[in-house]
ZAMARGU-4260 file (C-alpha; in steps of 0.2 Angstrom, whole numbers, plus 5000, padded with zeros to 4 digits):
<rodrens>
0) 5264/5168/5864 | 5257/5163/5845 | 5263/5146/5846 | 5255/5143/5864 | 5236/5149/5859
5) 5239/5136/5845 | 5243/5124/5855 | 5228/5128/5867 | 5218/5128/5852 | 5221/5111/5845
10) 5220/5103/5863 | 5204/5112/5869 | 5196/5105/5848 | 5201/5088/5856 | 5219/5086/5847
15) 5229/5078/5859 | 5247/5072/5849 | 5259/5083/5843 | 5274/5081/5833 | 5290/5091/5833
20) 5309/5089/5831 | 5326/5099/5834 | 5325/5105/5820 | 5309/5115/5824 | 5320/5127/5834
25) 5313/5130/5852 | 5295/5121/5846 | 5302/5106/5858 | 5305/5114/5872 | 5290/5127/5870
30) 5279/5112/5869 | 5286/5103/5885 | 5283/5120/5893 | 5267/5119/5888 | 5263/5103/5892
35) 5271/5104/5909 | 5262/5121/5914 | 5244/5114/5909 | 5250/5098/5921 | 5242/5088/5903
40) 5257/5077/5903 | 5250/5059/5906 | 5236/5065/5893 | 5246/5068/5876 | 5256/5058/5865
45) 5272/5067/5854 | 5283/5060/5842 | 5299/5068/5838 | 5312/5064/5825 | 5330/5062/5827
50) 5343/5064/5813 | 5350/5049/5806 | 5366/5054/5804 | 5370/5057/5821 | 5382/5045/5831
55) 5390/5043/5846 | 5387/5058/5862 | 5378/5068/5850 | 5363/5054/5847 | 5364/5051/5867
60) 5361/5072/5868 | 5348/5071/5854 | 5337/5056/5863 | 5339/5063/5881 | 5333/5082/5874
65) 5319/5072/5868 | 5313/5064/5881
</rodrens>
């Protein structure tokens, strides 16, 4: 998949936090994938972004996807 040889690209040139958000389609759960298949967990940082207008069950959704 593209966006996983970027990934191993930017970690392998010593790149070792990533940003994404829901927004970014599936780019959250393709980098946990990621992540979690090359066991690199406890290695990387990632920020995410949550939309401010959220409230309620849908910011309690938004923050549990994230983490």
């Amino acid at each position: 998949m593209y966006c996983l040889h970027l990934l191993d690209a930017a970690w392998e040139s010593g790149i070792r936090a990533f940003d994404t958000a829901m927004g970014y389609g599936d780019a959250p759960e393709r980098l946990r994938r990621w992540i979690s298949d090359r066991g690199v967990g406890r290695e990387v940082a990632v920020t995410t972004k949550v939309d401010p207008k959220l409230k309620g069950d849908a910011l309690a959704s938004a923050l549990t996807a994230a983490r």
